[in-house]
Each structure stands twice: as structure tokens, then as C-alpha cells.
PDB file of N, CA, C and O in Angstrom, chain B, residues numbered from 101:
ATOM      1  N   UNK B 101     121.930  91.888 119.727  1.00  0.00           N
ATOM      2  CA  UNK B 101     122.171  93.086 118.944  1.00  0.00           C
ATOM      3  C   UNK B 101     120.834  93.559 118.387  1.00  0.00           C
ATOM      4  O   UNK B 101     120.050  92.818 117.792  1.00  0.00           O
ATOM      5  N   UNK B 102     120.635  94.875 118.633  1.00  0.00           N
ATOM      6  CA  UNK B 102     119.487  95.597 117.947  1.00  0.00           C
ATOM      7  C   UNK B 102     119.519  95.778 116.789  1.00  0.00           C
ATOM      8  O   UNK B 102     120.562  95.739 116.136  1.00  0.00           O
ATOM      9  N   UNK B 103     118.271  96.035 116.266  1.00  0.00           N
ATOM     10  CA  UNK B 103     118.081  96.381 114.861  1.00  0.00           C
ATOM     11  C   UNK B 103     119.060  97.922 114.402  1.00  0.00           C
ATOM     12  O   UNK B 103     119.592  97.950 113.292  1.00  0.00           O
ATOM     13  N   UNK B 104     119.185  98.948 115.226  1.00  0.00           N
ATOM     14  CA  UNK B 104     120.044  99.867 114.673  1.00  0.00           C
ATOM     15  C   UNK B 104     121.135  99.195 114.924  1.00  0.00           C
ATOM     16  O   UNK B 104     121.374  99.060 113.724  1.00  0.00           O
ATOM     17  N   UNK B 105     122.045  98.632 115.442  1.00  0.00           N
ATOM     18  CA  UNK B 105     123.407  98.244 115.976  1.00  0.00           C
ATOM     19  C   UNK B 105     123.523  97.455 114.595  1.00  0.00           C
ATOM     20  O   UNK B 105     124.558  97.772 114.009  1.00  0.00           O
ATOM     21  N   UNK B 106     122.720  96.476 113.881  1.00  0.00           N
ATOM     22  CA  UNK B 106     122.587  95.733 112.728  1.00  0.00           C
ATOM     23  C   UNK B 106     122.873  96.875 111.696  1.00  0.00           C
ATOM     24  O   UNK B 106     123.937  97.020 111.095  1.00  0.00           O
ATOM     25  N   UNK B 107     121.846  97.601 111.590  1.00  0.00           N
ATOM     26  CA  UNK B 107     122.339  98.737 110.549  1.00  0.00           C
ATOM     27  C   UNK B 107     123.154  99.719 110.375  1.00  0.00           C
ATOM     28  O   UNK B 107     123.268 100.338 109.317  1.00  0.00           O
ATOM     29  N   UNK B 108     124.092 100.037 111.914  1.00  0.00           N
ATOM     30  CA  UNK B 108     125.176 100.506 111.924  1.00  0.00           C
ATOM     31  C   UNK B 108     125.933  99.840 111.468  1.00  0.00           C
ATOM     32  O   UNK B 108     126.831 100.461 110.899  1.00  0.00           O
ATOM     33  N   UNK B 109     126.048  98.320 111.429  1.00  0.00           N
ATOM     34  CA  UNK B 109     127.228  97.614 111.046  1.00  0.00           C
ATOM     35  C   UNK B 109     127.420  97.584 109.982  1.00  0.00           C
ATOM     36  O   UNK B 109     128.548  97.742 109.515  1.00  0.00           O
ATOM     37  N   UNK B 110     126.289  97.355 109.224  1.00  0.00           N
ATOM     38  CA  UNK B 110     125.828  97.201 107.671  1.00  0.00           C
ATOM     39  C   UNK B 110     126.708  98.362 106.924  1.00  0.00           C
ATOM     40  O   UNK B 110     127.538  98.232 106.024  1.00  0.00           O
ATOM     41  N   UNK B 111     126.210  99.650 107.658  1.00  0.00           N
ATOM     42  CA  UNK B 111     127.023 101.126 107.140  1.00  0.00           C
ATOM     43  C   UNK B 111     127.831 101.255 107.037  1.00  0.00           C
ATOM     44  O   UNK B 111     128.223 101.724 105.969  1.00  0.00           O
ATOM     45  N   UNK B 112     129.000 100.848 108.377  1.00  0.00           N
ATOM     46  CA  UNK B 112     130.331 100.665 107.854  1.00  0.00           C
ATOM     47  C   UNK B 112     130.983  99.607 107.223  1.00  0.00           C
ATOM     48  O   UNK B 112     132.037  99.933 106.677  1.00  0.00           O
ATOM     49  N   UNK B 113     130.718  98.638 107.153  1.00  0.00           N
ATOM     50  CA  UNK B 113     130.903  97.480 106.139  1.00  0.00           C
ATOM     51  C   UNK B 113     130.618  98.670 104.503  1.00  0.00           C
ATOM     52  O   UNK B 113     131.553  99.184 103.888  1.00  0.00           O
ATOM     53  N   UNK B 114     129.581  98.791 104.249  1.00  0.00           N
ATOM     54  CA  UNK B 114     129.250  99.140 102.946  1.00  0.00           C
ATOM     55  C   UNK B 114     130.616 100.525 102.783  1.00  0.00           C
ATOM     56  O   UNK B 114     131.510 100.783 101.978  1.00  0.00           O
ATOM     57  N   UNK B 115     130.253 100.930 103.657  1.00  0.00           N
ATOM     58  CA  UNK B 115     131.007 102.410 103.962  1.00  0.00           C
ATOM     59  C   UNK B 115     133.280 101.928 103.262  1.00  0.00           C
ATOM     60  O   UNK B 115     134.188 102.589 102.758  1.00  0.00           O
ATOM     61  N   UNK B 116     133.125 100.751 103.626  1.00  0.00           N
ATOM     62  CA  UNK B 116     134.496 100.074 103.612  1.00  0.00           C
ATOM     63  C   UNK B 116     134.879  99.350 102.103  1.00  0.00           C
ATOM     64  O   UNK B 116     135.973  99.020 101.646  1.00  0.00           O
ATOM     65  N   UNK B 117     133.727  99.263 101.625  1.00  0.00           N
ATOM     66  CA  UNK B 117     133.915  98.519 100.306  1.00  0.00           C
ATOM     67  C   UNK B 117     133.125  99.314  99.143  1.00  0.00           C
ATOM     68  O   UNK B 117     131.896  99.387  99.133  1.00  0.00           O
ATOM     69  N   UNK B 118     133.791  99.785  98.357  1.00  0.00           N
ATOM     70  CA  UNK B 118     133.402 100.734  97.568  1.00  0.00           C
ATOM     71  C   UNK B 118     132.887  99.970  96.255  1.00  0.00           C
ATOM     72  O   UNK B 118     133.527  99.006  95.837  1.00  0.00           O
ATOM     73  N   UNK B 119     131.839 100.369  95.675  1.00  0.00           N
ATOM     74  CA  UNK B 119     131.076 100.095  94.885  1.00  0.00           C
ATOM     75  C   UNK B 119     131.636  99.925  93.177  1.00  0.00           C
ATOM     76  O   UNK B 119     132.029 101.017  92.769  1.00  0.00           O
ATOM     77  N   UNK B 120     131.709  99.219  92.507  1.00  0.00           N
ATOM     78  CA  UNK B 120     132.410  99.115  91.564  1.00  0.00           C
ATOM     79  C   UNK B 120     132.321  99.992  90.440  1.00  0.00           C
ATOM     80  O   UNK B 120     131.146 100.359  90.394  1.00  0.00           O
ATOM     81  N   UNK B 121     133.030 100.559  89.430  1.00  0.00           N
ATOM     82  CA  UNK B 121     132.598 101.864  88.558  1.00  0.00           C
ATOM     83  C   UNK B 121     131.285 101.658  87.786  1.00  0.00           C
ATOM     84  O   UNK B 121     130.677 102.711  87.600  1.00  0.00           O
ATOM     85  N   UNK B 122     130.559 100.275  87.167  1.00  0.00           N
ATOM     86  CA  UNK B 122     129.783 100.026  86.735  1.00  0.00           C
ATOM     87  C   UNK B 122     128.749 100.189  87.298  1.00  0.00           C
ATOM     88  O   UNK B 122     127.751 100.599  86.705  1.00  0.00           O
ATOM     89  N   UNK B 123     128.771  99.866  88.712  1.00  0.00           N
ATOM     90  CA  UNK B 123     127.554 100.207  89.594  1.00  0.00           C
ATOM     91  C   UNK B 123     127.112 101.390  89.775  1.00  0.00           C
ATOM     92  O   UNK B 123     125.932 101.737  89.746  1.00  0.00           O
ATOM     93  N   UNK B 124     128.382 102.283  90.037  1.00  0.00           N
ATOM     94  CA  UNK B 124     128.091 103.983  90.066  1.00  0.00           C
ATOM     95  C   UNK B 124     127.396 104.189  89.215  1.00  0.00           C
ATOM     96  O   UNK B 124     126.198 104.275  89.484  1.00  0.00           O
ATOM     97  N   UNK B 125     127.796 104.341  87.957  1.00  0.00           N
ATOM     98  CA  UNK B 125     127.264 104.390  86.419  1.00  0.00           C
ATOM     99  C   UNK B 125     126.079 104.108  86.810  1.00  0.00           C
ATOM    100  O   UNK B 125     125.393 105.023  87.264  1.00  0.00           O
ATOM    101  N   UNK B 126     125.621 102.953  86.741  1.00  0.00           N
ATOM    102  CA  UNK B 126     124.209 102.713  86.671  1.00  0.00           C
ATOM    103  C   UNK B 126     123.195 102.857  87.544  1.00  0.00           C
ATOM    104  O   UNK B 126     122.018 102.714  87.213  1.00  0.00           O
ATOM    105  N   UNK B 127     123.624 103.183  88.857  1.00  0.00           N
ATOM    106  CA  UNK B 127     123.210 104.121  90.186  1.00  0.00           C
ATOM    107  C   UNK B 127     122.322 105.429  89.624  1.00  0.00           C
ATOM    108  O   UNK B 127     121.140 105.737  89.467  1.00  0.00           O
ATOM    109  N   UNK B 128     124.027 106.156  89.365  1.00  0.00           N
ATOM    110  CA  UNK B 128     123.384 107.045  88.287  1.00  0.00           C
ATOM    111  C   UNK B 128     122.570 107.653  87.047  1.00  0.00           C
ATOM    112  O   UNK B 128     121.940 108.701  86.899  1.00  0.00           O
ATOM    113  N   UNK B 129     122.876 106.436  86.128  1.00  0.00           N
ATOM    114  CA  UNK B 129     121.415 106.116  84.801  1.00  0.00           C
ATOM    115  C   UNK B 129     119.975 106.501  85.780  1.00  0.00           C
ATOM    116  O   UNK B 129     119.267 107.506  85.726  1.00  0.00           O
ATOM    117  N   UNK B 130     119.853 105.158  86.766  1.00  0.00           N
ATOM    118  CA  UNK B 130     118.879 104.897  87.265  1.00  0.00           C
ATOM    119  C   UNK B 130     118.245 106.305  88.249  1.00  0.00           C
ATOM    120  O   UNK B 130     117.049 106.393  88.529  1.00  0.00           O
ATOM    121  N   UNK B 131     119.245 107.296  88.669  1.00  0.00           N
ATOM    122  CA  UNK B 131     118.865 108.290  89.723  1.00  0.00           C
ATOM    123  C   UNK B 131     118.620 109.783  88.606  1.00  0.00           C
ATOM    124  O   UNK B 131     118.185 110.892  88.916  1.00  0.00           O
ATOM    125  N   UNK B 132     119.035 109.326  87.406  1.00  0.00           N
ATOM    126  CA  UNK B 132     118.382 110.086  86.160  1.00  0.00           C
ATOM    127  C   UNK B 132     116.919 110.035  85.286  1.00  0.00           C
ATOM    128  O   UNK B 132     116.180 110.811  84.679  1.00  0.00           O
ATOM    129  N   UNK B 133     116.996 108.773  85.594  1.00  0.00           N
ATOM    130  CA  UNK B 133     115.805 108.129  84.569  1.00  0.00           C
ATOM    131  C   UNK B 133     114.737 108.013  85.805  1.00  0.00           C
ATOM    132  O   UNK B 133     114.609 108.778  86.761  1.00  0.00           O
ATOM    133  N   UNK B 134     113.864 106.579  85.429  1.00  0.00           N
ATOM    134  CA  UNK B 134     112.773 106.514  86.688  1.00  0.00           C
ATOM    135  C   UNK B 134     113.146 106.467  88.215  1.00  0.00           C
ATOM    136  O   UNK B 134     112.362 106.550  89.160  1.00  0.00           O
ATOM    137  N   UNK B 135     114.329 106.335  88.248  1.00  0.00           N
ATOM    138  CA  UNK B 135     114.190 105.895  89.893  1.00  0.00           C
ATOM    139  C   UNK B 135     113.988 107.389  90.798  1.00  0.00           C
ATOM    140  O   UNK B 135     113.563 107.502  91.948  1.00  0.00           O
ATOM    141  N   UNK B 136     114.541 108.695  89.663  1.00  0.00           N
ATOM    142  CA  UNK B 136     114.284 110.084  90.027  1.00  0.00           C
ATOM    143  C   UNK B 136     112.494 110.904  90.411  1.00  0.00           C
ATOM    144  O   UNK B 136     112.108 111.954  90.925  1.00  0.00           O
ATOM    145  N   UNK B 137     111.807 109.599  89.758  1.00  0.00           N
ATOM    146  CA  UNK B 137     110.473 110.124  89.980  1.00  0.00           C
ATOM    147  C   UNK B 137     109.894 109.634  91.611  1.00  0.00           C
ATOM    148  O   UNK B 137     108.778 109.978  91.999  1.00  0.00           O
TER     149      UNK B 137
END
């Protein structure tokens, strides 16, 4: 398996399991604060 075929898989795996509300949240803090620079 190739390196994209690896990261396709990765995508839908992630794509399948949704991120918990706390994480969003702080996704978001973070895509407000420094991680925006």
C-alpha cells in the first residue's frame, strides 16, 4: 500500500468518527487565537 492509499484510509476512518464537542471547541479557540497566524 502507498503512501496516498495510507492517507486515503486515514480520511475515511477520521471522516467516520467524529470528533468530540470539546475538541471542536478547542479546534476552534486554537483556529482563533495563534494557530490563525
Amino acid at each position: 500500500m502507498g503512501r496516498q492509499q495510507f492517507a486515503d484510509v486515514l480520511d475515511a476512518e477520521m471522516a467516520a468518527r467524529l470528533l468530540p464537542d470539546s475538541a471542536v471547541a478547542a479546534l476552534g479557540q486554537w483556529l482563533r487565537g495563534a494557530g490563525a497566524q
